[in-house]
mmCIF file of the N, C-alpha and C atoms, coordinates in Angstrom:
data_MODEL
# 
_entry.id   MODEL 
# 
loop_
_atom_site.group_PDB 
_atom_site.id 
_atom_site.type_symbol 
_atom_site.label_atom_id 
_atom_site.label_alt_id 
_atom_site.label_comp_id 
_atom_site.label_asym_id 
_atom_site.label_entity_id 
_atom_site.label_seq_id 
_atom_site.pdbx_PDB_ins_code 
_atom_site.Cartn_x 
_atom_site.Cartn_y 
_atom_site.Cartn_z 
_atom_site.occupancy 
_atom_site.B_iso_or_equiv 
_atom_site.pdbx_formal_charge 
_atom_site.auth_seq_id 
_atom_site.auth_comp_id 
_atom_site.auth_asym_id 
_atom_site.auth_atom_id 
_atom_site.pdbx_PDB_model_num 
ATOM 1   N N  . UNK A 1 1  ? -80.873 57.145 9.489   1.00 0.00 ? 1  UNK A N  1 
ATOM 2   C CA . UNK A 1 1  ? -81.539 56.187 10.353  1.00 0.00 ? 1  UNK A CA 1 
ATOM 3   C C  . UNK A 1 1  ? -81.663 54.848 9.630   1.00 0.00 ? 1  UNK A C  1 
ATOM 4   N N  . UNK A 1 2  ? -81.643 53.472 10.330  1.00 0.00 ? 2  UNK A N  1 
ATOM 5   C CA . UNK A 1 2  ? -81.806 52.529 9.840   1.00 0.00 ? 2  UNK A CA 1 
ATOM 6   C C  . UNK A 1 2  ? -82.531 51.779 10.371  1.00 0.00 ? 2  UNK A C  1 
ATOM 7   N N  . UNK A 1 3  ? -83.600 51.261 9.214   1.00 0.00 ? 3  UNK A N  1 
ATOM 8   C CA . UNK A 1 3  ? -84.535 50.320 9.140   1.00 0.00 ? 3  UNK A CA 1 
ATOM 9   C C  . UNK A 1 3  ? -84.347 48.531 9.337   1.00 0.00 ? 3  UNK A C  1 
ATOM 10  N N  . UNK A 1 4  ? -85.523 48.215 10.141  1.00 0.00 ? 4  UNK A N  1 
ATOM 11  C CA . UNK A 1 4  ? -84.464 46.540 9.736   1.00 0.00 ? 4  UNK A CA 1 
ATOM 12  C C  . UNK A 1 4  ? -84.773 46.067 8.591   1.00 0.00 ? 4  UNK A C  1 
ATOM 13  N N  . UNK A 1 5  ? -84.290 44.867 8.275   1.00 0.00 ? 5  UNK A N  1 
ATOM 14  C CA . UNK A 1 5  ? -84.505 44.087 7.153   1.00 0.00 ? 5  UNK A CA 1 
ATOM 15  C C  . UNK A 1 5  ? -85.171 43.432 7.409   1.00 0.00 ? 5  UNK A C  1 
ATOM 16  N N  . UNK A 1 6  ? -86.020 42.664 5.916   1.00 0.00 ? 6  UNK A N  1 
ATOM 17  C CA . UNK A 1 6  ? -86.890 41.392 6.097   1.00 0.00 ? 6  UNK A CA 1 
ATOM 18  C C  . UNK A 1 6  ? -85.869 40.413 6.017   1.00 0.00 ? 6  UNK A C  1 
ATOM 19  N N  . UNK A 1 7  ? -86.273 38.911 6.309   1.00 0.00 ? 7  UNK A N  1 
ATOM 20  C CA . UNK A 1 7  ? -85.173 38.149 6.341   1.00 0.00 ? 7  UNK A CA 1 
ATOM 21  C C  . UNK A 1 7  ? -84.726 37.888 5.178   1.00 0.00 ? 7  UNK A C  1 
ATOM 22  N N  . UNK A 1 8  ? -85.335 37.881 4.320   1.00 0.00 ? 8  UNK A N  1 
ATOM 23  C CA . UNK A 1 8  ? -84.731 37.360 2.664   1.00 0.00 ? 8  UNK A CA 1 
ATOM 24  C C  . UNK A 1 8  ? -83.818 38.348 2.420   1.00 0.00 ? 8  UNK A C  1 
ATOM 25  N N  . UNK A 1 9  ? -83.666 39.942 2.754   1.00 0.00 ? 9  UNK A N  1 
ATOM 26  C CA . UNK A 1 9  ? -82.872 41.067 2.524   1.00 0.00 ? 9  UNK A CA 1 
ATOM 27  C C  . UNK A 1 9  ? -81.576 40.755 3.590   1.00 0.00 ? 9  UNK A C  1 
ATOM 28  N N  . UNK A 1 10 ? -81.909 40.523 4.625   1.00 0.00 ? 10 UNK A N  1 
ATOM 29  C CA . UNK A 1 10 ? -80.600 40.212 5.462   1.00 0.00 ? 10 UNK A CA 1 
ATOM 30  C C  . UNK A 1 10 ? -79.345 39.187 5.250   1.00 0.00 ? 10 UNK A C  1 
ATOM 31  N N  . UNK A 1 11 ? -80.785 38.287 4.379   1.00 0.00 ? 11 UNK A N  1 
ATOM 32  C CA . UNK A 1 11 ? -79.658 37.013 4.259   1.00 0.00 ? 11 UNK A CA 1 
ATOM 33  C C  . UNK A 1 11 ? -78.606 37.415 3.145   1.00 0.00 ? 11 UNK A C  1 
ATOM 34  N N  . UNK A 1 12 ? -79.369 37.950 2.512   1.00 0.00 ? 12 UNK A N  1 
ATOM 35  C CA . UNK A 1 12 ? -78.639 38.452 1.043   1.00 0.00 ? 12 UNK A CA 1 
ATOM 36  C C  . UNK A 1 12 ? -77.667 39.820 1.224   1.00 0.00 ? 12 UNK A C  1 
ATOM 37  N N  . UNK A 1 13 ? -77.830 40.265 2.354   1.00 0.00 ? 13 UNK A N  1 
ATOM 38  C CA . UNK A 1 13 ? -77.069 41.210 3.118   1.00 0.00 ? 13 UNK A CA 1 
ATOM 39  C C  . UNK A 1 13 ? -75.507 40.688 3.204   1.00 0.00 ? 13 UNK A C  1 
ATOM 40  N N  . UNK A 1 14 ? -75.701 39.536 4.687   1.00 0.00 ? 14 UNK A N  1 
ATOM 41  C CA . UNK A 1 14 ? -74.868 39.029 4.713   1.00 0.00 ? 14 UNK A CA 1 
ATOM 42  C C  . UNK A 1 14 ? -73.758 38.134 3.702   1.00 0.00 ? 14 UNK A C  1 
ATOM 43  N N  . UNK A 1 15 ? -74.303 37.603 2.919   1.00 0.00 ? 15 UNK A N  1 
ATOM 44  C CA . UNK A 1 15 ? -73.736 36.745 2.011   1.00 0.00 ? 15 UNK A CA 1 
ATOM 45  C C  . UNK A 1 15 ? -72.676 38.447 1.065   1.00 0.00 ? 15 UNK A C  1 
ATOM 46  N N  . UNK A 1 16 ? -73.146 39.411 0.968   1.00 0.00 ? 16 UNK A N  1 
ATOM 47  C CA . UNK A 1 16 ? -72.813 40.140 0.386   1.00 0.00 ? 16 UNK A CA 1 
ATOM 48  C C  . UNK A 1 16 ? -71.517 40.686 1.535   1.00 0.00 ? 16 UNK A C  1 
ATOM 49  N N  . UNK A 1 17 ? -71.719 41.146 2.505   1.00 0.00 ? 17 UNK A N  1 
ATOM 50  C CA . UNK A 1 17 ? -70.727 41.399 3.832   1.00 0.00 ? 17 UNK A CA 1 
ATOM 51  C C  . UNK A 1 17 ? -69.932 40.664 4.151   1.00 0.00 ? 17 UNK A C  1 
ATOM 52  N N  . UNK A 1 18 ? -70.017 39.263 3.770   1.00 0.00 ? 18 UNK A N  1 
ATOM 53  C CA . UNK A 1 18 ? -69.175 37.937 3.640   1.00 0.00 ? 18 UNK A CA 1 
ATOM 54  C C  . UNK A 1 18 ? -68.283 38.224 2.638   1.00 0.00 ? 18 UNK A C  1 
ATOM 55  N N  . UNK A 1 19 ? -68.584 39.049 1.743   1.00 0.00 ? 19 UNK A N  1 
ATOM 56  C CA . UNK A 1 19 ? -67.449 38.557 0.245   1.00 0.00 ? 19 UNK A CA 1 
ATOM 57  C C  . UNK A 1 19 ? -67.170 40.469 -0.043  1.00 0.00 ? 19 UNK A C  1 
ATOM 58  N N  . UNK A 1 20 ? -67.312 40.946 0.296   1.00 0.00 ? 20 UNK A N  1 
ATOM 59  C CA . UNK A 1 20 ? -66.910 42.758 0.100   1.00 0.00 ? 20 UNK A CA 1 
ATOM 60  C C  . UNK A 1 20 ? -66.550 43.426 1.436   1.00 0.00 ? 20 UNK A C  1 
ATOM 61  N N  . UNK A 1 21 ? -67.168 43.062 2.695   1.00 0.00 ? 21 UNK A N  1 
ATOM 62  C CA . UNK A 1 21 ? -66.876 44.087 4.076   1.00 0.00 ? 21 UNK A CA 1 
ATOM 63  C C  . UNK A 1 21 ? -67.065 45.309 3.508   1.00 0.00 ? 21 UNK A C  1 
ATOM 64  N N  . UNK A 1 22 ? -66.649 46.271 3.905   1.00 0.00 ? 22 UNK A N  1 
ATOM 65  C CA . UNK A 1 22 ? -66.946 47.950 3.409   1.00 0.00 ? 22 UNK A CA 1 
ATOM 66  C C  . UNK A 1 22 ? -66.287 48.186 2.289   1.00 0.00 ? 22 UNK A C  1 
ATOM 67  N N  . UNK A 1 23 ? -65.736 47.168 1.455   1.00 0.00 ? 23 UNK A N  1 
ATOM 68  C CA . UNK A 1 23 ? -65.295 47.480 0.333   1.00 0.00 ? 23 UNK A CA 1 
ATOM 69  C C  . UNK A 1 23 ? -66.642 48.378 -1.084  1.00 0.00 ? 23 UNK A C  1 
ATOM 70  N N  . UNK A 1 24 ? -65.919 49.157 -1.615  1.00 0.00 ? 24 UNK A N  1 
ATOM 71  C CA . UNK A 1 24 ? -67.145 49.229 -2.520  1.00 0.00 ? 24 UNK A CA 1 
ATOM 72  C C  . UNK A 1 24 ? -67.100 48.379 -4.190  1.00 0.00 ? 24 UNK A C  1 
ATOM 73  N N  . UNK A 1 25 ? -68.687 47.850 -4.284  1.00 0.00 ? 25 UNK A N  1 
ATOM 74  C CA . UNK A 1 25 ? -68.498 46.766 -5.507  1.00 0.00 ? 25 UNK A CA 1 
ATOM 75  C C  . UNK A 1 25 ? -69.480 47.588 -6.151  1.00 0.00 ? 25 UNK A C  1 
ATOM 76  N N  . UNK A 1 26 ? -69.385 46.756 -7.670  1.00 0.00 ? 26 UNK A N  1 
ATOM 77  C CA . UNK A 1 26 ? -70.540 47.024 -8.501  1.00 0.00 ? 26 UNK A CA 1 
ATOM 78  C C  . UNK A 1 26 ? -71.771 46.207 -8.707  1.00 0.00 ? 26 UNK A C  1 
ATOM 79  N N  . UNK A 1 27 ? -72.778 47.053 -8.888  1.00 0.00 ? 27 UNK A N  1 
ATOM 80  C CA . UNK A 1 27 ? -74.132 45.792 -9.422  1.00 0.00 ? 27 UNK A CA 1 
ATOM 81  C C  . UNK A 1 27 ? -73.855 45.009 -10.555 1.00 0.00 ? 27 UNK A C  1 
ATOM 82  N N  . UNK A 1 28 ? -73.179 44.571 -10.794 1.00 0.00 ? 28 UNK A N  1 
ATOM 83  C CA . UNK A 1 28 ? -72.385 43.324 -11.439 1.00 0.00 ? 28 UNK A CA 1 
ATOM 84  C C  . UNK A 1 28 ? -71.996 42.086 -10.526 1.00 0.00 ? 28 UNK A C  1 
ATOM 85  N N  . UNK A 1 29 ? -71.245 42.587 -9.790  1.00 0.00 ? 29 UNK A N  1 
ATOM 86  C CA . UNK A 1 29 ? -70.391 42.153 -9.008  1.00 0.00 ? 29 UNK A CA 1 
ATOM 87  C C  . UNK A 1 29 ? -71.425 41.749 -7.741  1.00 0.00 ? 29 UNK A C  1 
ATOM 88  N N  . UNK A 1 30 ? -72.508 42.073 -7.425  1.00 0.00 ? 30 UNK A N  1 
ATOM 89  C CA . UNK A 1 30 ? -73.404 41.831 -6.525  1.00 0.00 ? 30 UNK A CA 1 
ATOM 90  C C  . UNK A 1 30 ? -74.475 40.501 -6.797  1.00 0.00 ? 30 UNK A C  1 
ATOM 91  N N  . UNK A 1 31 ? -74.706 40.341 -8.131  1.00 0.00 ? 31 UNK A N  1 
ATOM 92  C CA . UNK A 1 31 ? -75.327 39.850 -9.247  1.00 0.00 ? 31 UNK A CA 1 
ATOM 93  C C  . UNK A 1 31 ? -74.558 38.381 -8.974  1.00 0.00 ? 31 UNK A C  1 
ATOM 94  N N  . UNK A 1 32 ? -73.348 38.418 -9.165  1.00 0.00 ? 32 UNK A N  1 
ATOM 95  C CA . UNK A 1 32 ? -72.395 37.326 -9.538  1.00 0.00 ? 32 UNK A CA 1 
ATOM 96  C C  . UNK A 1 32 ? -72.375 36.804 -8.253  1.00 0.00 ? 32 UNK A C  1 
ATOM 97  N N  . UNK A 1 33 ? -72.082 37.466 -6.857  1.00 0.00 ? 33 UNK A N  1 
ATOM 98  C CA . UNK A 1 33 ? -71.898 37.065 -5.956  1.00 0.00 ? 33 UNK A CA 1 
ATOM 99  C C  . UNK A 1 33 ? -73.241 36.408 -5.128  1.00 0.00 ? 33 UNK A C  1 
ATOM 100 N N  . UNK A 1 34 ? -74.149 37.270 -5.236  1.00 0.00 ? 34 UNK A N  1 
ATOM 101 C CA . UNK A 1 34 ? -75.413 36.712 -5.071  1.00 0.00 ? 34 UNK A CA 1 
ATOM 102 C C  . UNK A 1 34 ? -76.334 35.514 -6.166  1.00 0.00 ? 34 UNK A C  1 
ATOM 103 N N  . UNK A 1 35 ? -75.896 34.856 -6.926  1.00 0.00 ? 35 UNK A N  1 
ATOM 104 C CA . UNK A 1 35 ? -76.520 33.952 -8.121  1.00 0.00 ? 35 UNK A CA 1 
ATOM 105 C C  . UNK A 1 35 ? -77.866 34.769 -8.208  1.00 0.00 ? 35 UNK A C  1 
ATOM 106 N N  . UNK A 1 36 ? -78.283 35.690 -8.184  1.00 0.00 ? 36 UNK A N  1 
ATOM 107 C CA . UNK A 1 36 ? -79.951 36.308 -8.504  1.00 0.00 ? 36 UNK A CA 1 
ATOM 108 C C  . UNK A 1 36 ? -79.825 37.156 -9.500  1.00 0.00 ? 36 UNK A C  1 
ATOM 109 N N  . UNK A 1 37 ? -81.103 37.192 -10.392 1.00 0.00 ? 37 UNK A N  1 
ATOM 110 C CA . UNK A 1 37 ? -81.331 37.711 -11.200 1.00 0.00 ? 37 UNK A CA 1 
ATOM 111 C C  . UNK A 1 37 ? -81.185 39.679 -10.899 1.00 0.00 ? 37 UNK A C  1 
ATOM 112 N N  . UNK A 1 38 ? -80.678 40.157 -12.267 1.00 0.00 ? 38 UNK A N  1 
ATOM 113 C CA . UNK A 1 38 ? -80.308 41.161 -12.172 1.00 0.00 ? 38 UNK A CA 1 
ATOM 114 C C  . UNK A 1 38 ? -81.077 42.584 -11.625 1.00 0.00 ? 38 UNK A C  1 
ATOM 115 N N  . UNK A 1 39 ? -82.641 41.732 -11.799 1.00 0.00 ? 39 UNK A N  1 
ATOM 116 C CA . UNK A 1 39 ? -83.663 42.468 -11.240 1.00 0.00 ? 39 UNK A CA 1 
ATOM 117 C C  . UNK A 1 39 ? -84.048 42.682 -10.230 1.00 0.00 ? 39 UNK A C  1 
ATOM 118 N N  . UNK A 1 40 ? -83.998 41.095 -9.771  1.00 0.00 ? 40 UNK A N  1 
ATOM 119 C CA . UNK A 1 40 ? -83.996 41.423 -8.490  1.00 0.00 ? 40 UNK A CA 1 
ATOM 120 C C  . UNK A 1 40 ? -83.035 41.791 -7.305  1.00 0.00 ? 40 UNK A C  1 
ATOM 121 N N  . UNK A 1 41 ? -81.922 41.710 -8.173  1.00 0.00 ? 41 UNK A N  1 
ATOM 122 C CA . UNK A 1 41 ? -80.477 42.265 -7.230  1.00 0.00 ? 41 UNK A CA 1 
ATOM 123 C C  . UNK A 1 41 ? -80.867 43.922 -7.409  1.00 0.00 ? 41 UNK A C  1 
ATOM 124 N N  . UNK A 1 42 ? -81.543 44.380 -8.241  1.00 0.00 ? 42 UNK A N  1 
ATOM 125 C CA . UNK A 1 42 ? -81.701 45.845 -8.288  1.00 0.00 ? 42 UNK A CA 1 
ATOM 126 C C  . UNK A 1 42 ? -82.723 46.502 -7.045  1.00 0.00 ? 42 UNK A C  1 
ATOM 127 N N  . UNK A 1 43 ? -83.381 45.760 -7.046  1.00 0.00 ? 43 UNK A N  1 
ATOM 128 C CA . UNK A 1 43 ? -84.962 45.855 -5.855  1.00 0.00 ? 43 UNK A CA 1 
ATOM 129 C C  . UNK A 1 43 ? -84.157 45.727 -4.899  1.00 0.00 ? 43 UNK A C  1 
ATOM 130 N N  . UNK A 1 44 ? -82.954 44.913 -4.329  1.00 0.00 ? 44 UNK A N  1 
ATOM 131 C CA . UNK A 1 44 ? -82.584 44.775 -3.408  1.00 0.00 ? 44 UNK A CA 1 
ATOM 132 C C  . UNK A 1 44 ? -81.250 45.678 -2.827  1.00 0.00 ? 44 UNK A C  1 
ATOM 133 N N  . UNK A 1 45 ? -80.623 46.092 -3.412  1.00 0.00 ? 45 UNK A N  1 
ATOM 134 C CA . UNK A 1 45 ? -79.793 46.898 -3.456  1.00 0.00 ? 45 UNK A CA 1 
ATOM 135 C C  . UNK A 1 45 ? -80.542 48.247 -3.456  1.00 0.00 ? 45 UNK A C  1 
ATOM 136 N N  . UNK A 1 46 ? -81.637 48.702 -4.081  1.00 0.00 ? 46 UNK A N  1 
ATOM 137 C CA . UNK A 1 46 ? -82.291 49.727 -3.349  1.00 0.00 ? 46 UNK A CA 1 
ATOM 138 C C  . UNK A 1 46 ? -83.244 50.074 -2.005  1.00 0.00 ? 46 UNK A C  1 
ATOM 139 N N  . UNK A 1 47 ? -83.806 48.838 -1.792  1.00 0.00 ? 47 UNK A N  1 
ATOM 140 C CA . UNK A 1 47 ? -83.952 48.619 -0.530  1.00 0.00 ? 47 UNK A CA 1 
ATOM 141 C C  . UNK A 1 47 ? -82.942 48.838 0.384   1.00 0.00 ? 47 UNK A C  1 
ATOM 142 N N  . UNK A 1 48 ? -81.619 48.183 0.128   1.00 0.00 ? 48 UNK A N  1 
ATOM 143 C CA . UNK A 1 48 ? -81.116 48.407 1.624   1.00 0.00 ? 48 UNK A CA 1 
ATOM 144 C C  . UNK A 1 48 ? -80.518 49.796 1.434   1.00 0.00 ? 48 UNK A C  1 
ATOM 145 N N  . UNK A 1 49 ? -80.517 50.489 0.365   1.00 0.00 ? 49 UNK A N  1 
ATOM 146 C CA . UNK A 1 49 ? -80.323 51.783 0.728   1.00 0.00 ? 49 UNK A CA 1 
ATOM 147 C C  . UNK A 1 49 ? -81.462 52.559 1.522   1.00 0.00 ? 49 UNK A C  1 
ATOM 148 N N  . UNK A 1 50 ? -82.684 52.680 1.008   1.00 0.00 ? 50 UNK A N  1 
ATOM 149 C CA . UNK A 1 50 ? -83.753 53.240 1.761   1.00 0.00 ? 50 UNK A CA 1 
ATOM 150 C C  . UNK A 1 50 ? -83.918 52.735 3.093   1.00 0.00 ? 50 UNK A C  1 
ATOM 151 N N  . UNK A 1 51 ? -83.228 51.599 3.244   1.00 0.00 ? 51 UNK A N  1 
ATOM 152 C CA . UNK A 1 51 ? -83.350 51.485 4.790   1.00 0.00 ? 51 UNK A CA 1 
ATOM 153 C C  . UNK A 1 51 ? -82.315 51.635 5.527   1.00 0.00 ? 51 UNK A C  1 
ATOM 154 N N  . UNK A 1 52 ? -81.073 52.243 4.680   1.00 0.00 ? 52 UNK A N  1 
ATOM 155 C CA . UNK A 1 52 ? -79.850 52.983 5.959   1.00 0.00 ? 52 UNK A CA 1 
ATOM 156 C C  . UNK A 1 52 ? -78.667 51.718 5.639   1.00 0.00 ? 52 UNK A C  1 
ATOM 157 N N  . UNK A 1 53 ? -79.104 50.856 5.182   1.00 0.00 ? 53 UNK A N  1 
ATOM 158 C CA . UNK A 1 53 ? -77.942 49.286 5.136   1.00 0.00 ? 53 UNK A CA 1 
ATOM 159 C C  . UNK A 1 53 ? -76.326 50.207 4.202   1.00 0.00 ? 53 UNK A C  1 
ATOM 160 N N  . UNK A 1 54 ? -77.085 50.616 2.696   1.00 0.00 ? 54 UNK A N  1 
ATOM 161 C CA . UNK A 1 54 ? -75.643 50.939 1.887   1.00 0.00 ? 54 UNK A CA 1 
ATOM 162 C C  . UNK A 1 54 ? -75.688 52.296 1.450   1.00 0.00 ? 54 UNK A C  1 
ATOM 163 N N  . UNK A 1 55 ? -74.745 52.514 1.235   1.00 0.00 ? 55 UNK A N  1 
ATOM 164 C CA . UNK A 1 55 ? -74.494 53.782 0.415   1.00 0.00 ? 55 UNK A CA 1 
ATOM 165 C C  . UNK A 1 55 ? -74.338 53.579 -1.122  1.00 0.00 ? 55 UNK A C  1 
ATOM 166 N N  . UNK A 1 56 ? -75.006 54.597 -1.827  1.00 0.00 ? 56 UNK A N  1 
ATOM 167 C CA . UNK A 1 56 ? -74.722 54.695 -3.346  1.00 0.00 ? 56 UNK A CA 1 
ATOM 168 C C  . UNK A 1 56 ? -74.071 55.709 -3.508  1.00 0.00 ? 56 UNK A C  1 
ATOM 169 N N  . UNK A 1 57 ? -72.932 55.262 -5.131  1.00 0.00 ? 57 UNK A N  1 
ATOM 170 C CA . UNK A 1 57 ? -72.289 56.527 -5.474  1.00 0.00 ? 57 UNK A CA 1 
ATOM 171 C C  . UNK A 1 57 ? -71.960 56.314 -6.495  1.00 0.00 ? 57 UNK A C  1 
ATOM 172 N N  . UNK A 1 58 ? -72.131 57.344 -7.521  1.00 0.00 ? 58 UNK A N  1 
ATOM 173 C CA . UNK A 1 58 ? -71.791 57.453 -8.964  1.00 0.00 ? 58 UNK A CA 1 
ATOM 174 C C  . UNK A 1 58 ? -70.280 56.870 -9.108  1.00 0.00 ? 58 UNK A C  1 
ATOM 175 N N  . UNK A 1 59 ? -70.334 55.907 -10.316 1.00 0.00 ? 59 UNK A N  1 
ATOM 176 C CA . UNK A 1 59 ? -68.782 55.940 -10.287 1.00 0.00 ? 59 UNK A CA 1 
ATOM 177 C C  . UNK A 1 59 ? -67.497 57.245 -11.154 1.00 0.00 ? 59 UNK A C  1 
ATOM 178 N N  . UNK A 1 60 ? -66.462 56.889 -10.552 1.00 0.00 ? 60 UNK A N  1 
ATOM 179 C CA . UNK A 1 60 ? -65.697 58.337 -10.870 1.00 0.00 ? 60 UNK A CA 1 
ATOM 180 C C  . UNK A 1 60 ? -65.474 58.207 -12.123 1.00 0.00 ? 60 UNK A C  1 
ATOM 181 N N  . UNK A 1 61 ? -65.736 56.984 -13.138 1.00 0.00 ? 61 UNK A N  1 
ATOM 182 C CA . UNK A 1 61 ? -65.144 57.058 -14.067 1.00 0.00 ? 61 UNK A CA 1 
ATOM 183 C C  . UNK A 1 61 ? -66.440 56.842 -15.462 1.00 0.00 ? 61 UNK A C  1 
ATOM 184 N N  . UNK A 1 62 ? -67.186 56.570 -14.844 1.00 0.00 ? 62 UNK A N  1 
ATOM 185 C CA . UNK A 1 62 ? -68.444 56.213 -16.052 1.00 0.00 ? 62 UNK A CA 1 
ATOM 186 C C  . UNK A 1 62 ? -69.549 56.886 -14.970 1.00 0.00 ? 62 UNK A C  1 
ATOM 187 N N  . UNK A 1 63 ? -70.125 58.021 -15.031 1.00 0.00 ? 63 UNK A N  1 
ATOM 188 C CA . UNK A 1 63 ? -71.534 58.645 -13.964 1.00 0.00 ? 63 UNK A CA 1 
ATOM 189 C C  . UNK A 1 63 ? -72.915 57.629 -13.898 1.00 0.00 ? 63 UNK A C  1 
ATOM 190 N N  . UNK A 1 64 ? -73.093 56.853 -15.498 1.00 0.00 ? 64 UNK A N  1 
ATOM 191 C CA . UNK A 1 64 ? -73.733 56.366 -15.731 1.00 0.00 ? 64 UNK A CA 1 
ATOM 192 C C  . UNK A 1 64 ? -73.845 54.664 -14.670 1.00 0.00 ? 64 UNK A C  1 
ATOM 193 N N  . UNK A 1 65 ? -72.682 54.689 -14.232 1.00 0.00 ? 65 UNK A N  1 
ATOM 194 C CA . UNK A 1 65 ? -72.602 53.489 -13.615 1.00 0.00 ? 65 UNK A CA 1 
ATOM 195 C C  . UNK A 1 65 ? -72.859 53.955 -11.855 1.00 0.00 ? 65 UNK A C  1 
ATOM 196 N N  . UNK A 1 66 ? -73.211 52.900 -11.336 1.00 0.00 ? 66 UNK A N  1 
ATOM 197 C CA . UNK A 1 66 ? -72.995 53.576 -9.666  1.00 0.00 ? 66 UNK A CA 1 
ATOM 198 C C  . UNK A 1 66 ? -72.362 52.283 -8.614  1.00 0.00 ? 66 UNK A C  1 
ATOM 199 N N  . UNK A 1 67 ? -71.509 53.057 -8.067  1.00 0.00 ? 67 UNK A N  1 
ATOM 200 C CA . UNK A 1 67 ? -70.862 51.617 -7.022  1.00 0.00 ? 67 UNK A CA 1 
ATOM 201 C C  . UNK A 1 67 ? -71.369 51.690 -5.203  1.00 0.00 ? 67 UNK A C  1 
ATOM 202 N N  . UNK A 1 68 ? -71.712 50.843 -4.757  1.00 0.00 ? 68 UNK A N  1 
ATOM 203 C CA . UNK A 1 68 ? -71.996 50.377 -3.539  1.00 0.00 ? 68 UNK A CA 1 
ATOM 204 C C  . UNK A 1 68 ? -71.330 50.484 -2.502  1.00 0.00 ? 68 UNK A C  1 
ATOM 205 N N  . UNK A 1 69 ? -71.552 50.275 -1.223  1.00 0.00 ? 69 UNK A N  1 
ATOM 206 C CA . UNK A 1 69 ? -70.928 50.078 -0.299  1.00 0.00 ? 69 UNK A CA 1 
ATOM 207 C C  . UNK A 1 69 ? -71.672 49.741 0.912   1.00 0.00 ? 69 UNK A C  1 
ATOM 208 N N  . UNK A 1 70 ? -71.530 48.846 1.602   1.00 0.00 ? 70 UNK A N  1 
ATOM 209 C CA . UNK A 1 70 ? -72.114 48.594 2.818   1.00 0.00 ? 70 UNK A CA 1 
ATOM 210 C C  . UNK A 1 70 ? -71.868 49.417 4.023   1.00 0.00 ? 70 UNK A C  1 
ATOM 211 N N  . UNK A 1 71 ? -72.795 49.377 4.993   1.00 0.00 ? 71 UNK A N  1 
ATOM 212 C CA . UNK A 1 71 ? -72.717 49.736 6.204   1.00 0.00 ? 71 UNK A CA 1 
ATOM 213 C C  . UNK A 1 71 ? -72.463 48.919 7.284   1.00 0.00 ? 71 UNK A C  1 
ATOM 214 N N  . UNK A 1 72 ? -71.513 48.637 8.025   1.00 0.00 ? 72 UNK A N  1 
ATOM 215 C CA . UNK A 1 72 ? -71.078 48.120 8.652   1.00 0.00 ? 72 UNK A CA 1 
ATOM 216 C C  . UNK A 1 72 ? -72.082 47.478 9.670   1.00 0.00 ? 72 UNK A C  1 
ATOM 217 N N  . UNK A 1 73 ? -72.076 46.061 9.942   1.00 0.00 ? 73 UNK A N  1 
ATOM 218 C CA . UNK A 1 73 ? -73.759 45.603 10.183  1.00 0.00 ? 73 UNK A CA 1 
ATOM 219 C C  . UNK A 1 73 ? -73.790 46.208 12.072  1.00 0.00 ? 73 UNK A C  1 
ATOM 220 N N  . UNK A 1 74 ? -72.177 46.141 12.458  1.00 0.00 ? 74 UNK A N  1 
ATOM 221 C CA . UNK A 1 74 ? -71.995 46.454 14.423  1.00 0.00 ? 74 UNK A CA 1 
ATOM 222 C C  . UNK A 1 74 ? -72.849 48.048 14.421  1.00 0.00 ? 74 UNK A C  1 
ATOM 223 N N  . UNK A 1 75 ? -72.620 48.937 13.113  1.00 0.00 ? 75 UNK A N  1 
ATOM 224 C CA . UNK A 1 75 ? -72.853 50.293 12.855  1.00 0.00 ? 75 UNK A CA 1 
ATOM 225 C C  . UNK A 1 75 ? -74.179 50.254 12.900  1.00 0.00 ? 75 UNK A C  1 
ATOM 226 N N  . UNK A 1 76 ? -75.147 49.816 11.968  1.00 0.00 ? 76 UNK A N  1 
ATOM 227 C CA . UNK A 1 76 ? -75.903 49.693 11.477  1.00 0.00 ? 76 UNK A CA 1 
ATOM 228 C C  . UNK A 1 76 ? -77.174 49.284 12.630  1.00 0.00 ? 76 UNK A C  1 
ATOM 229 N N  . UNK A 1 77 ? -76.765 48.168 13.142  1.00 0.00 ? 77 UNK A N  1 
ATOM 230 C CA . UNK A 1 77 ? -77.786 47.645 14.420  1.00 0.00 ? 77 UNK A CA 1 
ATOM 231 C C  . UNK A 1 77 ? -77.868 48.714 15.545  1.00 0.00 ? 77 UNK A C  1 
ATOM 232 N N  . UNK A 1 78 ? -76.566 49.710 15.884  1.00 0.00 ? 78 UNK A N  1 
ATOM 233 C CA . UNK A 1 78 ? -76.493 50.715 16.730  1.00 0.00 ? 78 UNK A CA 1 
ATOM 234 C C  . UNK A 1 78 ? -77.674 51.509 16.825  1.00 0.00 ? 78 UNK A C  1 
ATOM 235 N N  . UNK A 1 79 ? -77.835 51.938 15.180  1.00 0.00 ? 79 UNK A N  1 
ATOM 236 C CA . UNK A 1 79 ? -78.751 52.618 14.829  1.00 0.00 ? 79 UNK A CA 1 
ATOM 237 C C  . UNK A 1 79 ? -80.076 52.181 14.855  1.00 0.00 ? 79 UNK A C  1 
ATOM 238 N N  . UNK A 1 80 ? -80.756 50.827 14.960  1.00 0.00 ? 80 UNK A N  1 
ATOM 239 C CA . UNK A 1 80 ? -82.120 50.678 14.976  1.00 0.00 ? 80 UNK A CA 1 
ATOM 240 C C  . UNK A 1 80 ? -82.039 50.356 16.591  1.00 0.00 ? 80 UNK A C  1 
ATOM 241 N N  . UNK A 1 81 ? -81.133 50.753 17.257  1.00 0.00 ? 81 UNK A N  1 
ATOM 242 C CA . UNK A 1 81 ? -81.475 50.695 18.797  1.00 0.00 ? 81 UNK A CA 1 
ATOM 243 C C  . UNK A 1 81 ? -81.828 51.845 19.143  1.00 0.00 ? 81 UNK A C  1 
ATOM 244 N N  . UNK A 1 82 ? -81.714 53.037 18.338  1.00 0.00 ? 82 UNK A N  1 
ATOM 245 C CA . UNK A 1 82 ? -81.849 54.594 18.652  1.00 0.00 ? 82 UNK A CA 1 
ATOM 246 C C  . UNK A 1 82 ? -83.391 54.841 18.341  1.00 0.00 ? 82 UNK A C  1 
# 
């Protein structure tokens, strides 16, 4: 199920859906793309998981690392109409 966003999470949503689509990136790569601090790219990237926005997943090659992926926002809005 998905939650909405506050607007500061959406915006930072989009800007992120702008430069990856369902591609999956790293919290590096989220960091860089978003100019925000690494902390708070962390708060935010777990947020939009708890609210249904991304998926997390260990990466295949380091466990210690984990890579992202968005939810498709047409997908996503479906779901807070339910």
């Amino acid at each position: 199920m998905v939650s909405p966003l506050p607007k500061w999470e959406m915006k930072r949503y989009a800007i992120l859906w702008n430069r990856f689509k369902s591609k999956e990136f790293a919290h590096e790569q989220a960091s860089k793309v978003l100019g925000d601090d690494k902390k708070l790219v962390s708060v935010f990237l777990s947020d939009l998981k708890k609210a249904g926005w991304l998926e997390v997943n260990l990466d295949s090659k380091d466990t210690r690392k984990r890579t992202y992926k968005l939810k498709e926002p047409n997908l996503a809005v479906q779901e807070l109409k339910k």
